[in-house]
C-alpha positions in Angstrom: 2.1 6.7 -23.8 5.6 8.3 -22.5 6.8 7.8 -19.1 6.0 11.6 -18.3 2.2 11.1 -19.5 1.8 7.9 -17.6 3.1 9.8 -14.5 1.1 12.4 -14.8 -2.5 10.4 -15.0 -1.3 7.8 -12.2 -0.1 11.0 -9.7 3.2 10.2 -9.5 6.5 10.6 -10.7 7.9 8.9 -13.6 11.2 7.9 -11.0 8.6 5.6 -9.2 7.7 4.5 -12.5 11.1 3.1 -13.2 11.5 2.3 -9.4 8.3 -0.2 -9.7 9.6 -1.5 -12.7 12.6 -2.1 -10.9 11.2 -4.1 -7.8 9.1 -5.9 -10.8 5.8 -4.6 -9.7 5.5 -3.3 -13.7 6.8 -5.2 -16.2 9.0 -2.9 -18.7 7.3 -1.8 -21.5 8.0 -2.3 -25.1 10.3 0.5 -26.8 9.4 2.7 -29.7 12.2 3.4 -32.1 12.9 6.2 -31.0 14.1 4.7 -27.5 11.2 6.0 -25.7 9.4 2.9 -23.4 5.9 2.5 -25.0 3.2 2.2 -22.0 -0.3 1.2 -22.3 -3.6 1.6 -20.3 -2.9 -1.7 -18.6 0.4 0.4 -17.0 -1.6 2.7 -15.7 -4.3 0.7 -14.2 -2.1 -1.4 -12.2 0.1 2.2 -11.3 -3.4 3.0 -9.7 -4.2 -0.3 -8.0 -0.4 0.0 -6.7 -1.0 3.3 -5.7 -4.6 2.2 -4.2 -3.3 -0.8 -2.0 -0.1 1.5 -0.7 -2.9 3.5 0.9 -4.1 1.1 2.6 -1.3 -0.5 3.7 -0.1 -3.2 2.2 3.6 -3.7 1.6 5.6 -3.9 -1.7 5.9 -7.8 -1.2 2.1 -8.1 -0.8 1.2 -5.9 -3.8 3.7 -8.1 -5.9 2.3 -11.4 -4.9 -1.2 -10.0 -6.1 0.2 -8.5 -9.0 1.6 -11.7 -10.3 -1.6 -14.1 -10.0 -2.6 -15.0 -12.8 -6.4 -13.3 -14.3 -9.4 -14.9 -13.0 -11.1 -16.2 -10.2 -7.9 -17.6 -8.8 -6.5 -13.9 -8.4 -10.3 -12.7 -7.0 -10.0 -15.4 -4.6 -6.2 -14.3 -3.5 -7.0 -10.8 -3.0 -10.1 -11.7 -1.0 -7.7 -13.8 1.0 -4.9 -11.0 1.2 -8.1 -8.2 2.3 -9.1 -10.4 5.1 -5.2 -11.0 6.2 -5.1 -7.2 6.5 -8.4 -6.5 8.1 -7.0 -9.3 11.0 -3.4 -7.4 11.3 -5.7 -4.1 11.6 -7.8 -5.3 14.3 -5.1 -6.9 16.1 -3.1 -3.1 15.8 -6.4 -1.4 17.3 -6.6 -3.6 20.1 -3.1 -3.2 21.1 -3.5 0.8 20.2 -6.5 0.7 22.5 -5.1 -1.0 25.2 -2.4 1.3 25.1 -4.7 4.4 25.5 -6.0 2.5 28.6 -3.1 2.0 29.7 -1.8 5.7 29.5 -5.5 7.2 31.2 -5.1 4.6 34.2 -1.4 6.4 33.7 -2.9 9.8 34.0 -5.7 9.3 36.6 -2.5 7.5 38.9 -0.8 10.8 37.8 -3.3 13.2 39.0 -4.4 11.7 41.9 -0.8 11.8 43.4 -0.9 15.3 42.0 -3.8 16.4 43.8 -2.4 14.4 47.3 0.3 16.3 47.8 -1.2 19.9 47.3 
């Protein structure tokens, strides 16, 4: 399939087709004669899992690493590894977000009673 088509079904545009291919997240496809780059189903699925693992947060870098692993239960065994990574870094985020939240309502209560003092 066309750049254009492949675009279309992965939801993006065919410039972060060629900018994936760029970074080496996609490997360039085979030409047709006519010029045209030739891409297949396999394109698409890892377009999708690109797309997928952006959503969740995971960094070019990351996404590369996992792309490059060879098939198997090697590669399983890497993402597993590379999911519980990012379910540490999230956990570590929301404990820091939370204590920041506690830290603004003590903050706001300090606030408001001072507030309330001088009335």
């Amino acid at each position: 399939m066309r750049i254009g088509m492949l675009a279309a079904r992965a939801g993006i545009t065919a410039s972060r087709v060629r900018f994936y291919e760029a970074r080496g997240l996609l490997p360039s496809p085979p030409r047709r004669a006519s010029g045209y780059r030739d891409y297949d189903e396999k394109a698409l699925a890892d377009l999708l899992l690109i797309g997928r693992a952006r959503r969740l947060g995971y960094t070019l870098a990351e996404i590369a690493i996992y792309l490059k692993a060879p098939h198997g239960q090697g590669r399983r065994a890497l993402l597993l590894s590379c999911i519980e990574l990012k379910l540490a870094q999230f956990d570590e985020a929301l404990v820091e977000t939370q204590n920041r939240r506690a830290r603004l309502q003590k903050l706001r209560k300090e606030l408001q009673a001072s507030s309330a003092e001088q009335r």
